[in-house]
TITORSE-890824 format. One record per residue (C-alpha): x, y negated, z; residue in three letters. Coordinates in Angstrom, 1 decimal. Example, Ala and Ser with C-alpha at 12.3 -4.5 7.8 and 13.67 -1.06 7.14 Angstrom:
% TITORSE-890824
       X       Y       Z    r
    12.3     4.5     7.8  ALA
    13.7     1.1     7.1  SER
This chain:
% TITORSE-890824
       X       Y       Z    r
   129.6   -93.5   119.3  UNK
   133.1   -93.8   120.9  UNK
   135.3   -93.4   117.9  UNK
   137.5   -90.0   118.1  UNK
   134.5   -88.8   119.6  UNK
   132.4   -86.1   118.1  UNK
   128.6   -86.2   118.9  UNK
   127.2   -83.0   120.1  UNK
   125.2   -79.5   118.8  UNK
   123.1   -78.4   122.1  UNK
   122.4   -74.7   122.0  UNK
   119.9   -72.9   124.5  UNK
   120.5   -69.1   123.3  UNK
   120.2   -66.6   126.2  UNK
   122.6   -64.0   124.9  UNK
   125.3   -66.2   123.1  UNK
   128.1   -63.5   122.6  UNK
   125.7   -61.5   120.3  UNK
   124.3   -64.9   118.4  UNK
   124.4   -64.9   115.2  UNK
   123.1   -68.8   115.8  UNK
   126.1   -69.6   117.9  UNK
   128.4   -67.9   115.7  UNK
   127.4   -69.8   112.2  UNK
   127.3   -72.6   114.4  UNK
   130.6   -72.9   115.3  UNK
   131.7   -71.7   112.0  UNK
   130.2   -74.2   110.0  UNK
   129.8   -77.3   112.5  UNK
   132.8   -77.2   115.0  UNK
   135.2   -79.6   113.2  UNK
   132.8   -82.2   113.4  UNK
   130.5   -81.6   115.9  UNK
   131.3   -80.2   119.7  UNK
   129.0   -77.3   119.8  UNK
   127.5   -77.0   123.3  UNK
   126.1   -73.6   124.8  UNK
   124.0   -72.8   127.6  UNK
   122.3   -69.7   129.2  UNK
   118.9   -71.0   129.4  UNK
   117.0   -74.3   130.1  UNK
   117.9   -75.1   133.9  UNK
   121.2   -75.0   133.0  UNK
   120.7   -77.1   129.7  UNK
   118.4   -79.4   131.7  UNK
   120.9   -80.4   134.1  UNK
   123.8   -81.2   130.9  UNK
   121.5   -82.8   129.6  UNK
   121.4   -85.3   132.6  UNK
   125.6   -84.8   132.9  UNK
   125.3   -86.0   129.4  UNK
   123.1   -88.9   129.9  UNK
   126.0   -90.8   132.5  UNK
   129.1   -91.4   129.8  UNK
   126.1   -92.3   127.6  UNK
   127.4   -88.9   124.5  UNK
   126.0   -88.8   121.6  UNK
   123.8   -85.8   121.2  UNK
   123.3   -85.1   117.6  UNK
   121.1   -82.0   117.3  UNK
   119.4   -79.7   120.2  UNK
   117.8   -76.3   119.3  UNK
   115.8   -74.7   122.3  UNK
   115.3   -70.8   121.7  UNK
   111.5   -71.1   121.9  UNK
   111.2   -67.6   123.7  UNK
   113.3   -69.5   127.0  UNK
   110.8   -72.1   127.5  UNK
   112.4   -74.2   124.9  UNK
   109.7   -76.7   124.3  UNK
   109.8   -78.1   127.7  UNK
   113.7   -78.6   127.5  UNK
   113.1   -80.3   124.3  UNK
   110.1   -82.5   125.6  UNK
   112.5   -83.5   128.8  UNK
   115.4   -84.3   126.1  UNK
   113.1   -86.6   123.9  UNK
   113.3   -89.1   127.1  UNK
   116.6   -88.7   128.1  UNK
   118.2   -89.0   124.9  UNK
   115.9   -90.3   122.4  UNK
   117.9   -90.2   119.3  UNK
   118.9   -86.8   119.0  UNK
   117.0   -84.5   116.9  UNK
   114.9   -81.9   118.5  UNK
   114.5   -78.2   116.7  UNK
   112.9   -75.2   118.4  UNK
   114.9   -72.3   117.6  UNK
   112.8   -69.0   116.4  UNK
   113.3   -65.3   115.5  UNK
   112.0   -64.0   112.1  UNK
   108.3   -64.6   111.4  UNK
   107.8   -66.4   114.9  UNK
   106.3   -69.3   112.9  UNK
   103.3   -67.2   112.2  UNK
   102.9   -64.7   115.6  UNK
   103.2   -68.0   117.4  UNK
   101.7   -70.5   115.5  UNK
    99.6   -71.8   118.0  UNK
   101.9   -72.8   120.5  UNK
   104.5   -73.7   118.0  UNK
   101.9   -76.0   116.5  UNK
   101.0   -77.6   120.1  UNK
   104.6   -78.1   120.6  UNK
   104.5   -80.1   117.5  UNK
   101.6   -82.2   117.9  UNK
   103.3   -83.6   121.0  UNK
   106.3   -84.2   119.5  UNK
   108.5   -81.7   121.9  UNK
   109.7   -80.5   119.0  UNK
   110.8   -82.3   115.2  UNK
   111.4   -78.9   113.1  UNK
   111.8   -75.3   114.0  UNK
   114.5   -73.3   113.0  UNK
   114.8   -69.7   112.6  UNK
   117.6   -67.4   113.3  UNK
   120.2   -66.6   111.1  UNK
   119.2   -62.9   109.7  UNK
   122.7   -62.6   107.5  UNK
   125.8   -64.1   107.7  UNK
   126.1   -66.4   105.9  UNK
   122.0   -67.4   106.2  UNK
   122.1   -70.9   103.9  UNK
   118.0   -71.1   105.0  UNK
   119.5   -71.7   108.4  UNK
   122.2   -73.6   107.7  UNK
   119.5   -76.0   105.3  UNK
   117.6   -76.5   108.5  UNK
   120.7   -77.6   110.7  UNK
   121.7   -79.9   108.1  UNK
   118.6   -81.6   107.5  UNK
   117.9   -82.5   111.0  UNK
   121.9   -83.9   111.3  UNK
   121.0   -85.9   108.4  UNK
   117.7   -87.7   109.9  UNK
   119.7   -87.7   112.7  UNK
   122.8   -89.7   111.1  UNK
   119.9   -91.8   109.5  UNK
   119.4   -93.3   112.3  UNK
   122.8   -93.9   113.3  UNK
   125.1   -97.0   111.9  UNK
   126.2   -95.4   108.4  UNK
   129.2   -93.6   108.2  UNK
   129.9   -95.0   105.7  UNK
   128.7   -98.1   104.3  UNK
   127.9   -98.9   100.2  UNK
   127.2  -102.9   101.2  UNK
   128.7  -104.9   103.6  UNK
   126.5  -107.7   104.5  UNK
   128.1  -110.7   107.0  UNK
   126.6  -114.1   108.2  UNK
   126.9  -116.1   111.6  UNK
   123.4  -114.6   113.0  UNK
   120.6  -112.2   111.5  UNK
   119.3  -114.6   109.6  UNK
   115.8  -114.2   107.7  UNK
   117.5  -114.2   104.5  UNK
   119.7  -111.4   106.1  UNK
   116.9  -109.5   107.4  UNK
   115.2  -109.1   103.5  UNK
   118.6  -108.1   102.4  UNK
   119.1  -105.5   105.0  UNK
   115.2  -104.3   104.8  UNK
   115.7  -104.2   100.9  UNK
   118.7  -102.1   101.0  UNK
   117.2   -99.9   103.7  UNK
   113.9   -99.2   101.7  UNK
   116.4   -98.0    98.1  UNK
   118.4   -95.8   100.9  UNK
   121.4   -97.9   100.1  UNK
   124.0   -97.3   103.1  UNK
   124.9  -100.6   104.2  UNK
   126.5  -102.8   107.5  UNK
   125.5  -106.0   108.4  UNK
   128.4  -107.7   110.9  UNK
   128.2  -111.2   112.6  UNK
   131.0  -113.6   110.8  UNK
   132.6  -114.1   114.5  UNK
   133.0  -110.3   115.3  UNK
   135.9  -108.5   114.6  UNK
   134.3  -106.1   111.9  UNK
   133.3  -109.3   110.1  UNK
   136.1  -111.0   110.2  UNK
   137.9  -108.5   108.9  UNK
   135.8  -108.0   106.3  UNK
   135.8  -111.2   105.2  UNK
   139.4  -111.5   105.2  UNK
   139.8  -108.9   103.2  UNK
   137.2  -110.6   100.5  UNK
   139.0  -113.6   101.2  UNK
   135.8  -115.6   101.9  UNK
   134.3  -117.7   104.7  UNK
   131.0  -116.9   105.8  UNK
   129.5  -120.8   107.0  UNK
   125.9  -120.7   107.2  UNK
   125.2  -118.6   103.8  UNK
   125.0  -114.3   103.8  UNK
   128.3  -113.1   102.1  UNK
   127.9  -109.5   100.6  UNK
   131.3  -107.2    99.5  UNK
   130.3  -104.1    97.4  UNK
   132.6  -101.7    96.6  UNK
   135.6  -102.6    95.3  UNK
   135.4  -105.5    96.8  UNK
   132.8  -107.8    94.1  UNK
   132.0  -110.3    96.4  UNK
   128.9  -112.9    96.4  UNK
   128.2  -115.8    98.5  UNK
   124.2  -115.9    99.4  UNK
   123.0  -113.9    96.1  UNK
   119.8  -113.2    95.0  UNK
   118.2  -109.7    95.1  UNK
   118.3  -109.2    91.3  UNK
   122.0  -110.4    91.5  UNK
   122.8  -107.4    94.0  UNK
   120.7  -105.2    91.9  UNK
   122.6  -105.8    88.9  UNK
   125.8  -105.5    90.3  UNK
   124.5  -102.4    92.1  UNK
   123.7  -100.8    88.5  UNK
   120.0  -101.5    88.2  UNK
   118.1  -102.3    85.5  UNK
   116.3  -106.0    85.8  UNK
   115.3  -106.6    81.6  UNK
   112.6  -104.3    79.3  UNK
   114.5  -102.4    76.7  UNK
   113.3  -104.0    72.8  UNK
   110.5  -102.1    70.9  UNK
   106.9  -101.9    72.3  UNK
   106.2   -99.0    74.9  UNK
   103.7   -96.0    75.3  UNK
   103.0   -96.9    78.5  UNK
   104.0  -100.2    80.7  UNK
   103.1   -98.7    84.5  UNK
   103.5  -102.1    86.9  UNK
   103.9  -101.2    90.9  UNK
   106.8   -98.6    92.0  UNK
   104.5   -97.3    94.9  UNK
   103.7   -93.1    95.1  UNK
   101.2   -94.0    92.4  UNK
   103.0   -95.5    90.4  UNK
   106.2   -93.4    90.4  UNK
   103.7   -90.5    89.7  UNK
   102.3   -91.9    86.6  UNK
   106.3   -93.0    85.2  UNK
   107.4   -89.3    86.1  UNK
   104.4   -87.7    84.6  UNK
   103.8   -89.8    81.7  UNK
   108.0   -89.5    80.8  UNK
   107.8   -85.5    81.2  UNK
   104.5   -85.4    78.6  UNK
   106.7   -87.8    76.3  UNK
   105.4   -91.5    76.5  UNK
   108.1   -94.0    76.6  UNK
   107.7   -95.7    79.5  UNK
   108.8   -98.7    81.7  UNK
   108.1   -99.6    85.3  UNK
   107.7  -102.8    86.6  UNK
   109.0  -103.4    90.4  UNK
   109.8  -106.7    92.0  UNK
   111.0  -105.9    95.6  UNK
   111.3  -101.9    96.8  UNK
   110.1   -98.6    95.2  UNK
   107.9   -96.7    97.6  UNK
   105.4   -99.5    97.9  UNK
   104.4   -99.9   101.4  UNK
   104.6   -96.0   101.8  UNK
   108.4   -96.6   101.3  UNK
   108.4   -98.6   104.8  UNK
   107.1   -95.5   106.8  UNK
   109.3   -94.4   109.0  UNK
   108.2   -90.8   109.2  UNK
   105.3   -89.4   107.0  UNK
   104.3   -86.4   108.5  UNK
   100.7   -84.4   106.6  UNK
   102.3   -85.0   103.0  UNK
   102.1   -81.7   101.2  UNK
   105.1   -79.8   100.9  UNK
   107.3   -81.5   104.0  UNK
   106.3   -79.5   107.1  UNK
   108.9   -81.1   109.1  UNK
   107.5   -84.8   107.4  UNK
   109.5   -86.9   105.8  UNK
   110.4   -90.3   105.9  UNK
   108.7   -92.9   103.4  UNK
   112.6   -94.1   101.8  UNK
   113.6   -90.7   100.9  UNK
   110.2   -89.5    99.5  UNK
   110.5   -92.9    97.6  UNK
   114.5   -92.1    96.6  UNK
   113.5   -88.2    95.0  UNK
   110.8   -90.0    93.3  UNK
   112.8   -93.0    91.8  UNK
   115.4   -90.3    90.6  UNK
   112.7   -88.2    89.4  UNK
   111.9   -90.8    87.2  UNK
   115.0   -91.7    86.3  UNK
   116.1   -88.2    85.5  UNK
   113.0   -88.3    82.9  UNK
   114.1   -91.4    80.8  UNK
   111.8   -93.9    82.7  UNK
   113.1   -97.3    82.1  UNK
   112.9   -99.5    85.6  UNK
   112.9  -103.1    85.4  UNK
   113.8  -104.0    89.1  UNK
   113.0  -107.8    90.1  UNK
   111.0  -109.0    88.4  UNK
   107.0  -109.6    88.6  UNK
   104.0  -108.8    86.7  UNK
   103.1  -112.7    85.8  UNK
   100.2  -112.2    83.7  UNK
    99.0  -109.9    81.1  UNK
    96.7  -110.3    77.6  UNK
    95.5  -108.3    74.7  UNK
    96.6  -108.8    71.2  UNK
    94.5  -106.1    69.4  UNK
    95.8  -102.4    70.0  UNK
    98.7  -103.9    72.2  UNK
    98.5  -104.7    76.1  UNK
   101.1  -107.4    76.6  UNK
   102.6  -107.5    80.0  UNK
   104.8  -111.0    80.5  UNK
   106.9  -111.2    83.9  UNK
   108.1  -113.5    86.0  UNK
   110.6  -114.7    83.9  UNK
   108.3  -115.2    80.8  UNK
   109.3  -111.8    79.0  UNK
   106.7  -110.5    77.3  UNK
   106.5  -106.7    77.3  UNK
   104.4  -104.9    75.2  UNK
   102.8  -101.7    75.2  UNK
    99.9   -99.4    74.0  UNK
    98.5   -98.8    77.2  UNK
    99.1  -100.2    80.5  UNK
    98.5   -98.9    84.2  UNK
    97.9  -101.2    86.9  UNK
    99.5   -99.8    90.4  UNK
   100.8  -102.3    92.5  UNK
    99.3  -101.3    95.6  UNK
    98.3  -103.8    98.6  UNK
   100.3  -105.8   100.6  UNK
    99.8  -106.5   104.3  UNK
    97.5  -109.9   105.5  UNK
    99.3  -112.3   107.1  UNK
    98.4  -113.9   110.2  UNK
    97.3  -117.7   109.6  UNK
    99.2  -118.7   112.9  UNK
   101.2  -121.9   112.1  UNK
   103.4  -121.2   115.4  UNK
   104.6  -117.8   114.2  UNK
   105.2  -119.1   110.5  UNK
   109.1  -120.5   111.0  UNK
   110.0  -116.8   112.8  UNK
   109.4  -115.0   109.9  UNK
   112.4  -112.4   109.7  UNK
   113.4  -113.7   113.3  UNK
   111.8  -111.4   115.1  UNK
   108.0  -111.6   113.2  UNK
   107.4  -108.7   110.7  UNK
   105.3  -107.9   108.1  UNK
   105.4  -104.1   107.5  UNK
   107.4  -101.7   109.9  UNK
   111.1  -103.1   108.9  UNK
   112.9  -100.1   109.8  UNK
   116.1  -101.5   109.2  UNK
   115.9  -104.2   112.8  UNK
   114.6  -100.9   114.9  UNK
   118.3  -100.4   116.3  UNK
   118.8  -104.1   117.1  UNK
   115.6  -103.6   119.3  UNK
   117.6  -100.8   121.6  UNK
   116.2  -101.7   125.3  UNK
   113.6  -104.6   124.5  UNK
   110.1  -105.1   124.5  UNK
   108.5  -105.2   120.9  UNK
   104.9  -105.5   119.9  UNK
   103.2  -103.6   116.7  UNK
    99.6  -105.1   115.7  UNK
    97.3  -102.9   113.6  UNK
    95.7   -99.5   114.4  UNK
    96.0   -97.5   110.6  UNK
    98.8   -95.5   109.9  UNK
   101.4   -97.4   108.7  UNK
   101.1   -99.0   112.4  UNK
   101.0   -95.9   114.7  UNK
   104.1   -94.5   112.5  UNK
   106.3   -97.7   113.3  UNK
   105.6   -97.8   117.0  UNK
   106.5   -93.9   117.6  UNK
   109.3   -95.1   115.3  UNK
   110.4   -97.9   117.2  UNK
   109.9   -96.5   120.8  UNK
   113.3   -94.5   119.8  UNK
   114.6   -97.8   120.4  UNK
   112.5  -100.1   122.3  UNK
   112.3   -99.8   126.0  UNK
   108.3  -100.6   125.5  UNK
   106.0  -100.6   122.6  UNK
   102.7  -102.3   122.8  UNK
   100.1  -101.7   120.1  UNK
    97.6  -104.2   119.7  UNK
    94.4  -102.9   118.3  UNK
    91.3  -105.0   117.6  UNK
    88.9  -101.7   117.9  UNK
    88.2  -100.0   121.4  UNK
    89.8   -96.5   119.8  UNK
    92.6   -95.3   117.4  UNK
    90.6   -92.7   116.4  UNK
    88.4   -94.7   113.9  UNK
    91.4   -95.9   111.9  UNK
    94.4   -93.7   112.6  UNK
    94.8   -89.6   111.9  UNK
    94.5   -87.5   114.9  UNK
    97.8   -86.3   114.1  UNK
    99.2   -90.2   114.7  UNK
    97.0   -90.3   117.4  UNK
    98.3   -87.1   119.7  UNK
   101.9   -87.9   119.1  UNK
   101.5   -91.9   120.4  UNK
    99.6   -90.5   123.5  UNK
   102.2   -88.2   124.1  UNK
   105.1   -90.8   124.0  UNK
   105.5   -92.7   127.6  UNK
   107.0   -96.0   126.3  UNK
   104.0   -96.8   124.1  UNK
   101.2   -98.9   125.4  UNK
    97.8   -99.1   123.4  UNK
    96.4  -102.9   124.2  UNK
    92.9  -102.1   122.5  UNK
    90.3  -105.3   122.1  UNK
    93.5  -107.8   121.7  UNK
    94.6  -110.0   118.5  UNK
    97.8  -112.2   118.5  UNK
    97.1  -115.6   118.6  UNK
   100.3  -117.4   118.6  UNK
   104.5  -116.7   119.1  UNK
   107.2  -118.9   120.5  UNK
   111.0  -118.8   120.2  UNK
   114.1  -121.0   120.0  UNK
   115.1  -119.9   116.6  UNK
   114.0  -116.1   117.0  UNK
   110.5  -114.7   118.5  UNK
   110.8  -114.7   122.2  UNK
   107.2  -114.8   123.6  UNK
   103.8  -113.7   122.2  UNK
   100.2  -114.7   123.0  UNK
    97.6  -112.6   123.4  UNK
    93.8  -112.9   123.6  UNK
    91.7  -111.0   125.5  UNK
    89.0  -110.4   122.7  UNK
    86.1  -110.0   125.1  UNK
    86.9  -112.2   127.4  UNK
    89.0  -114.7   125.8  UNK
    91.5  -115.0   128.4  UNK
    94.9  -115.8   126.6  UNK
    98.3  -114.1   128.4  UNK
   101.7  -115.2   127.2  UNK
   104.1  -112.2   126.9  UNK
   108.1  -111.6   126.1  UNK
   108.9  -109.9   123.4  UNK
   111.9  -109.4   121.3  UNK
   109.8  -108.6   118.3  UNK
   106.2  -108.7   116.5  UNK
   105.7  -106.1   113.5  UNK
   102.1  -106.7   112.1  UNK
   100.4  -104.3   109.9  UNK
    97.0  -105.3   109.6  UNK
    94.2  -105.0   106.6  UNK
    95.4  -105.3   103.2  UNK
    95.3  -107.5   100.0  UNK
    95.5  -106.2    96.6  UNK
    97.9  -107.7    93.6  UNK
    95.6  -108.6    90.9  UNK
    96.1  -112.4    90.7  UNK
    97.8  -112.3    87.6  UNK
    95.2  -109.8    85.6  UNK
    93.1  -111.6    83.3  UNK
    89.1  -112.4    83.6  UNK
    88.9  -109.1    81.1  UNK
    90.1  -106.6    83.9  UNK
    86.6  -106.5    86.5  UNK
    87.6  -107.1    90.1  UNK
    85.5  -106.8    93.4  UNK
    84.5  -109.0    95.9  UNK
    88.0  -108.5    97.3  UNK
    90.5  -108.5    94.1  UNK
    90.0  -104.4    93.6  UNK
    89.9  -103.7    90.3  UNK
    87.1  -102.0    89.4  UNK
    87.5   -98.6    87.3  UNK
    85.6   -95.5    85.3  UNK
    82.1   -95.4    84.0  UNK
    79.5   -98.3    85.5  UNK
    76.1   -99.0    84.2  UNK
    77.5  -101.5    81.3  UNK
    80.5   -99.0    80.1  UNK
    79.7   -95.9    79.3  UNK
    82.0   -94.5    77.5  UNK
    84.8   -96.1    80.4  UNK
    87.7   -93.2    81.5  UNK
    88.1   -92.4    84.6  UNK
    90.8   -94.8    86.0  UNK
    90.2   -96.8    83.5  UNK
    89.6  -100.5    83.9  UNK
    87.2  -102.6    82.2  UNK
    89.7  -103.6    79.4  UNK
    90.0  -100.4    77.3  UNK
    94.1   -98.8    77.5  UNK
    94.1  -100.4    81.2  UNK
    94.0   -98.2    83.8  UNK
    94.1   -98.8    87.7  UNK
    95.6   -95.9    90.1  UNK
    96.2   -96.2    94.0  UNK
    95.8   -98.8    96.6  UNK
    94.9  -101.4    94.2  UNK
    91.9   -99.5    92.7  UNK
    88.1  -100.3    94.3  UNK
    87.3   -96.8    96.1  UNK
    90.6   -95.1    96.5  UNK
    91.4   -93.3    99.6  UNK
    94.4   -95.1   101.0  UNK
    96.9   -92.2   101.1  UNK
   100.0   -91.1    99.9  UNK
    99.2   -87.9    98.4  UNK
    95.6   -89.5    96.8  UNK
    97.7   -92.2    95.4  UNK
   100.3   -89.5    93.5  UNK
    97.2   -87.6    92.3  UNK
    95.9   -90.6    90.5  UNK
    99.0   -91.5    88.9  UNK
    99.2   -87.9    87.9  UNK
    95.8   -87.8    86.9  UNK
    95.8   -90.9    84.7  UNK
    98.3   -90.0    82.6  UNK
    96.3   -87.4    81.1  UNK
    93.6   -89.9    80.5  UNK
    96.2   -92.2    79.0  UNK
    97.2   -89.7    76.4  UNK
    93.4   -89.5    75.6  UNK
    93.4   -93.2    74.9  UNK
    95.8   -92.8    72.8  UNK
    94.8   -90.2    71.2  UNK
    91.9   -91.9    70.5  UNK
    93.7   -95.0    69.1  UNK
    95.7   -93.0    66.5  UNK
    92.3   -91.4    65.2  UNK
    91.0   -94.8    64.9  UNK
């Protein structure tokens, strides 16, 4: 965005001088915003196109649904495929016209609906507005920036840092040492940037290639247990986990959660999550991981950021939890979510472009750098359908590589509908990767032909790979029963009995989420167990007081 510029609020109303829309509008958004009204959507259409030549920012369009809008919107999501798309409604036309309203949603014309103001001032309306500008600034370079992050080149090393911050919803700005933002910068630290990242919080604390617990720590986190032994140790910051810390701290266990990289789990990587309960407009997988962590936080759970779950022993009622560092933790019960993590690809050739331009998980925070290239997402779940609608925002093309013949055995229909409706995304179905070239960052990927075996060599700028899943469970010991695949095992099974649900094969261990043999693989299963096991918990302990 040109700076002095102010992006713009495009308004299809058909009898502006009576709008209560355009009025609150204007009221509430003109200093910042140019608000932008047309008649109806041939007249919108063609600004739209005006607009597209200087290359302005549109921030927000709302499309009076009664005009057509949905077609106007579904022409805008082309022509200017950043801006956030609402349909605008009168009172109660989200249930007389549900059907076409829902239609318009499952094709992605439209991101929310908003409905008219019916007062003045109508802060349900305003809510709306505001929540849209904010996904829409989201997606923008910050306004402001909390971490300034400069190197020579987008290094690997800069990449974690970047998708780290991203994933805790930490503003930040990353600037090549030789550009004039990062030279500034680093005058104004009074640093060099050679080879290693240099990061400036603020008030200018500066460090020279830190580590992540470093950042954390100067960032306010807490990386060490408290003293004492806890109620309840829950290791994984993932939905399930962050359920079981908020519910266990509400019913008044003390409790500590162990997280050694980003809270949200993989879930916390999703760009835009879309059937949880409760978010109709869906919501991305950073901010439902954010309300969580301070929902936690706000109950007295004590985090210990950075550090990993090394191993982990009984000494008779206690469940000792030692990390990384060799702490030992202990704790009367324990509860095992630390989700799955994605399987790598065993390609030696793709091995040295890790960060440069291959990706395990979605990496939200390299989509803008994409703007105008070709970029490849292997996997057909979830996680994979939600970064390639995600990244063809940016990308010119995005080619999903599936190993099935359809996305429908793997992927919600809901995922499903909105890929086919998006033009710039190309389903490649009976195709695996099977090697990746670059000089110093990916530039070409092969391909194989699964059927046939034919092998093409394609360009692309970058690889994101979200395929299968491994559980964490290496460092439980022989105690806690594990599948064929490193699941643990949980409940009642023809040699326990008396086993709780959730619980694990060594009595005041539970397992909830991901990680657990049989769960369901979704976010709102996942916050149900950790909500669930709690409960049980308490009856464990309940138990071991008795005793």
């Amino acid at each position: 965005m040109n700076p002095g510029t102010k992006p713009v609020i495009l308004v299809v109303e058909p009898d502006a001088d009576a709008s209560d829309t355009v009025e609150q509008l204007m009221a509430r958004y003109s200093h910042h915003y140019t608000i932008v009204v047309d008649p109806d959507v041939v007249t919108a259409s063609r600004r739209l196109r005006t607009l597209a030549e200087p290359a302005t920012d549109i921030a927000l369009i709302l499309a009076d649904r009664a005009s057509n809008g949905a077609v106007l919107l579904d022409e805008a999501r082309e022509a200017h495929p950043h801006a956030r798309r609402g349909l605008l409604l009168n009172w109660n036309e989200s249930r007389s016209h549900r059907e076409e309203i829902a239609v318009a949603f499952a094709k992605r014309q439209a991101e929310g609906f908003v409905t008219k103001p019916s007062g003045t001032p109508d802060e349900r309306f305003h809510r709306s507005i505001t929540e849209l500008l904010d996904e829409w600034w989201g997606n923008r370079s910050p306004r402001t920036a909390a971490v300034h992050i400069v190197c020579v080149e987008r290094t690997a090393r800069v990449h974690e840092m970047c998708d780290l911050l991203q994933r805790h919803n930490v503003p930040f700005l990353f600037a090549r040492a030789d550009s004039e933002a990062g030279a500034a910068i680093l005058r104004s630290a009074r640093v060099t940037a050679d080879i290693a990242p240099v990061v400036v919080l603020p008030g200018g604390r500066t460090f020279v290639d830190p580590s992540n617990i470093e950042v954390a720590d100067a960032l306010g986190a807490r990386t060490r247990p408290g003293s004492g032994v806890y109620d309840l140790i829950v290791v994984g910051g993932g939905p399930a986990g962050l359920s079981a810390a908020v519910y266990a701290e509400s019913e008044g266990l003390r409790t500590a959660l162990v997280e050694p990289t980003a809270m949200g789990g993989q879930a916390g990587t999703s760009s835009m999550i879309r059937n949880y309960l409760g978010f109709p407009r869906g919501i991305s997988g950073a901010e439902l991981a954010a309300r969580a962590f301070d929902q936690a936080i706000l109950f007295g759970t004590e985090m210990i950021y950075g550090r990993t779950a090394a191993a982990m022993r009984a000494e008779g009622d206690l469940r000792i939890v030692q990390l990384s560092d060799g702490t030992d933790v202990p704790a009367r019960a324990v509860v095992i979510a630390t989700g799955v993590s994605y399987r790598t690809l065993d390609i030696p050739s793709l091995e040295p472009l890790k960060g440069l331009g291959v990706y395990y998980g979605s990496a939200i925070s390299e989509a803008s750098s994409l703007t105008g290239r070709d970029v490849f997402v292997v996997g057909g779940g979830n996680s994979a359908g939600q970064a390639a609608v995600y990244l063809a925002r940016f990308a010119s093309r995005v080619t999903m590589l599936v190993r099935s013949e359809s996305l429908a055995q793997s992927m919600s229909d809901y995922l499903v509908t909105e890929i086919d409706a998006t033009p710039n995304i190309e389903i490649m179905s009976g195709r695996e990767v099977v090697g990746g070239a670059g000089n110093g960052r990916l530039e070409t990927v092969d391909v194989r032909h699964t059927a046939s075996g034919v092998v093409d060599t394609m360009d692309a700028a970058a690889l994101f790979i979200l395929i299968g899943a491994e559980p964490f469970t290496q460092w439980l010991p022989p105690e806690v029963a594990r599948d064929d695949w490193g699941y643990v095992t949980t409940g009642p099974s023809e040699h326990v009995i008396s086993r709780l649900p959730f619980e694990s094969s060594l009595a005041g261990v539970f397992a909830v989420g991901d990680v657990r043999h049989g769960s369901t693989k979704r976010v709102a299963s996942a916050v149900g167990e950790g909500a669930v096991c709690v409960r049980l918990v308490h009856e464990y302990l309940a138990v071991q007081g008795e005793r």
